[in-house]
C-alpha positions in Angstrom: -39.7 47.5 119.2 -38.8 45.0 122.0 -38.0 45.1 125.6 -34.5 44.0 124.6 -34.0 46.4 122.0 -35.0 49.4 124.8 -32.8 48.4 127.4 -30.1 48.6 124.5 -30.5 52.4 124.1 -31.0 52.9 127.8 -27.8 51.7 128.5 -26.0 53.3 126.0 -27.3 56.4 127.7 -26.4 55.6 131.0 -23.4 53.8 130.2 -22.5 50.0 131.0 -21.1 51.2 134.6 -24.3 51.7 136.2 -24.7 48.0 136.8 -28.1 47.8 135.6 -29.2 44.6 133.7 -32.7 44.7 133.7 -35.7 46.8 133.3 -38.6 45.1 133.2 -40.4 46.8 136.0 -39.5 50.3 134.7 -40.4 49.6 131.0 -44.0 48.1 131.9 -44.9 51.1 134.0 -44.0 53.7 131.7 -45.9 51.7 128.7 -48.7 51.7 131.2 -48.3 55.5 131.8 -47.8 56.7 128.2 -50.8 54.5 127.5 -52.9 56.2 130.2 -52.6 59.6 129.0 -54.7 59.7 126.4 -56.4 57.0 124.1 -53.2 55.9 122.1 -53.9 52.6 121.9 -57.5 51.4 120.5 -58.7 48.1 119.1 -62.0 46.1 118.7 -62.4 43.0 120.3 -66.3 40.8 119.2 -67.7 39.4 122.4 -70.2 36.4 121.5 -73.1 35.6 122.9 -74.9 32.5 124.3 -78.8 32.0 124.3 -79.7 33.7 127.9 -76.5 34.7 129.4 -76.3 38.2 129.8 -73.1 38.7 131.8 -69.9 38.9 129.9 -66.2 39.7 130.0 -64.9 42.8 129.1 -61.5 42.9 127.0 -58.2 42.8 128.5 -56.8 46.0 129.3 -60.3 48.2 128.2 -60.0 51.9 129.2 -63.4 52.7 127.8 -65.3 51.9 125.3 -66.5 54.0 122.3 -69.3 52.0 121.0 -70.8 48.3 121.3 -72.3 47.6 118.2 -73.5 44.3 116.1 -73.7 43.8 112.5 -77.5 43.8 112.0 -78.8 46.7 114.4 -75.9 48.9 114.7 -74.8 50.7 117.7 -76.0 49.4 121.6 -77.4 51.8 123.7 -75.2 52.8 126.6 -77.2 52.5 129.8 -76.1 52.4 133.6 -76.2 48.8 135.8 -79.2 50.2 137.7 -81.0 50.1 134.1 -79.5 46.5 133.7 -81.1 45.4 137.0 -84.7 46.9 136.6 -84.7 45.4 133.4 -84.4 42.1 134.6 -86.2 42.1 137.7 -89.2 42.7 135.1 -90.5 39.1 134.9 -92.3 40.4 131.8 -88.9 40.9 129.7 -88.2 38.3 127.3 -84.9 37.6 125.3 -83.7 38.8 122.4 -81.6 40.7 119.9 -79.3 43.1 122.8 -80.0 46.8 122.2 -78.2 48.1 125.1 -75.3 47.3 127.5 -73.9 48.6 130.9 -70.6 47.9 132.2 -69.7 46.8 136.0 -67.6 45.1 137.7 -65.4 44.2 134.7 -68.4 42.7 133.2 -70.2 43.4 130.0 -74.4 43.2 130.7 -76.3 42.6 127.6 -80.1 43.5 126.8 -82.5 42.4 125.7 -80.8 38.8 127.3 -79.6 37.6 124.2 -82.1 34.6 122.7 -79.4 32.8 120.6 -76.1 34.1 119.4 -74.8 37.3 118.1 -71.7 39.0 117.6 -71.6 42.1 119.6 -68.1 43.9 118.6 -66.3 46.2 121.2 -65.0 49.5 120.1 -62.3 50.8 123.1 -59.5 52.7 123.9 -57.1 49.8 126.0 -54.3 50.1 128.6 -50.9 48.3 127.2 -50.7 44.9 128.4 -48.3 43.9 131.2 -46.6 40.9 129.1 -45.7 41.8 125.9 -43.0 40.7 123.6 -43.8 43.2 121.0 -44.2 47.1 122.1 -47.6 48.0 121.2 -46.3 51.9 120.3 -45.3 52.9 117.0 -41.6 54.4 116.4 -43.0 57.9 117.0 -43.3 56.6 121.0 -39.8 55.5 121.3 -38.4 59.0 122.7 -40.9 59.2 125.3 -40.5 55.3 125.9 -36.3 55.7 126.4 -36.7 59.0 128.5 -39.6 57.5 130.4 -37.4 54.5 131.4 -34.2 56.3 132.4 -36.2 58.5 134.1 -37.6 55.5 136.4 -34.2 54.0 136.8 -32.9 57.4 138.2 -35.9 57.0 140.9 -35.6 53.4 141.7 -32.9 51.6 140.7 -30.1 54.3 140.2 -31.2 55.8 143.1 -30.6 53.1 145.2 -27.4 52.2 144.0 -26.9 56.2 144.8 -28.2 56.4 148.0 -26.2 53.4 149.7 -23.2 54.9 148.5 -23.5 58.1 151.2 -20.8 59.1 153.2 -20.1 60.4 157.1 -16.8 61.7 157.9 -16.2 63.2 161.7 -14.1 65.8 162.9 -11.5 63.3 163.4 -11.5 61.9 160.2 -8.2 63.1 157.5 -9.8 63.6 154.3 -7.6 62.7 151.7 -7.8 63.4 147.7 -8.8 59.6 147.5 -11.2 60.4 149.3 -12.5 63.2 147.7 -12.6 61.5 144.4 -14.8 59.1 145.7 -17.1 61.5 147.4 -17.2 63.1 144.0 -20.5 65.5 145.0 -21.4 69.0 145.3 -20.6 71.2 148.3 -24.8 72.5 148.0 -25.5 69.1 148.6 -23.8 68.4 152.1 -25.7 68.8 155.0 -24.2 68.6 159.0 -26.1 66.6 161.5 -24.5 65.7 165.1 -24.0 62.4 166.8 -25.1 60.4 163.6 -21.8 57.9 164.0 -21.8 56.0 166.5 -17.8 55.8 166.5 -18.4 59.4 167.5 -18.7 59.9 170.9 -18.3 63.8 172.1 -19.6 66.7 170.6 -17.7 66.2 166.7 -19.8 67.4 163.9 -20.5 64.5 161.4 -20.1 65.4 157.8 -22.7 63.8 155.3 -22.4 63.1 151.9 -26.1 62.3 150.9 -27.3 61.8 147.0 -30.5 64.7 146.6 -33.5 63.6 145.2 -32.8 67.0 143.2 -29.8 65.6 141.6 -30.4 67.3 137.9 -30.4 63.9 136.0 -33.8 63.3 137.3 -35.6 66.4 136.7 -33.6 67.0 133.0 -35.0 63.3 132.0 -38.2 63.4 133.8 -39.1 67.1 132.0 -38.2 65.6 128.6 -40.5 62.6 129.5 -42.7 64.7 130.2 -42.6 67.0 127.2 -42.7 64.1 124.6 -46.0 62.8 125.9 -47.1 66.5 125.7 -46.0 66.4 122.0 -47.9 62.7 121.6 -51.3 64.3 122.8 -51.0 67.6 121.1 -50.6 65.1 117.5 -53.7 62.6 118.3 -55.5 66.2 119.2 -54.8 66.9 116.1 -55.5 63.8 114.2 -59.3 64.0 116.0 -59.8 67.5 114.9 -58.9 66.4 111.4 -60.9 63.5 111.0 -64.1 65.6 112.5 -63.1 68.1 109.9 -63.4 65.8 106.7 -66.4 64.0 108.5 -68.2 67.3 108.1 -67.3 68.3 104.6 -68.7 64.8 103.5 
């Protein structure tokens, strides 16, 4: 699914009206979000070596990493950068085969220092990038990717839109049924404050027509965002506890 191809549903939700045209910002935070939750995304990335060079680049987007492993010696043993450090300030240490990595900094550190080159491969759980033209998620994602959008557009752009459109009628004001149909809110919502106009200039009450942060649209999308990552979790929960299964009948 692409970027386009959200924004299509989105708006046919929202309807055309809403003036909306992009959502860019919105898509790529919820992508980051639904990939934040829990390890939904995973991949493997081989990170080669150079004779002496210890220090390398992790992958783009890494989360954390399950194993480091290469194709000769199998898995690397995880260690902390305080193990990394003592091992080199031993003058005694020479290079070789890595055995063992820490992570800081964004940086891989490799040891032994590797002596010539080896494939070290990188098995992570990864954030979903920022630029994208293909949606990393599979079609099982897209609910929680369309709610988690329009639930963002309520809170930023729709609510902007929303919020400038507040009104303040005085005492001295004739409100008409024009008028009304404009205003077009909830009695629960108004609130009273004095002096706010500045056309006002005794005592007169000041009527406010204010858009709520608890207008209903944001909590009904945001609790259906909400509840389709739930569903998401509970289904690679259960994929985990399946594979751990069948890895102990072997």
């Amino acid at each position: 699914m692409t970027g386009a191809e959200v924004l299509s549903v989105v708006m046919a939700r929202i309807g055309t009206g809403s003036g909306i045209t992009s959502i860019h910002t919105e898509l790529k935070s919820v992508l980051y979000d639904i990939s934040s939750r829990a390890d939904f995304l995973t991949s493997v990335s081989p990170v080669v070596t150079s004779s002496g060079q210890a220090e390398y680049d992790e992958p783009d987007g890494l989360k954390r990493i399950y194993e480091c492993y290469t194709g000769t010696s199998g898995p690397l043993e995880v260690k902390t950068y305080r193990d990394y450090l003592n091992y080199i300030a031993d003058s005694a240490a020479e290079n070789d085969e890595p055995g063992m990595f820490a992570r800081r900094h964004g940086k891989l550190y490799l040891w032994p220092v590797p002596d010539g080159v080896y494939t070290v491969n990188v098995d992570y759980a990864r954030y979903h990038p920022e630029t994208f033209e293909d949606i990393l998620f599979g079609p099982e994602f897209n609910e929680a990717i369309f709610e988690g959008v329009i639930t963002a557009l309520y809170q930023g752009q729709l609510f902007e839109k929303l919020r400038l459109a507040e009104k303040r009628i005085s005492s001295r004001d004739v409100v008409t049924d024009s008028d009304a149909d404009v205003i077009d809110a909830d009695p629960a919502e108004f609130t009273v404050e004095e002096n706010l106009d500045e056309t006002v200039k005794d005592d007169s009450d000041v009527l406010v027509y204010r858009f709520s942060k608890d207008f209903p649209e944001i909590r009904k999308h945001a609790e259906v965002y909400e509840g389709e990552i739930a569903k998401l979790i509970a289904n690679i929960d259960i994929d985990t506890e399946t594979v751990l299964v069948e890895y102990r009948d072997i």
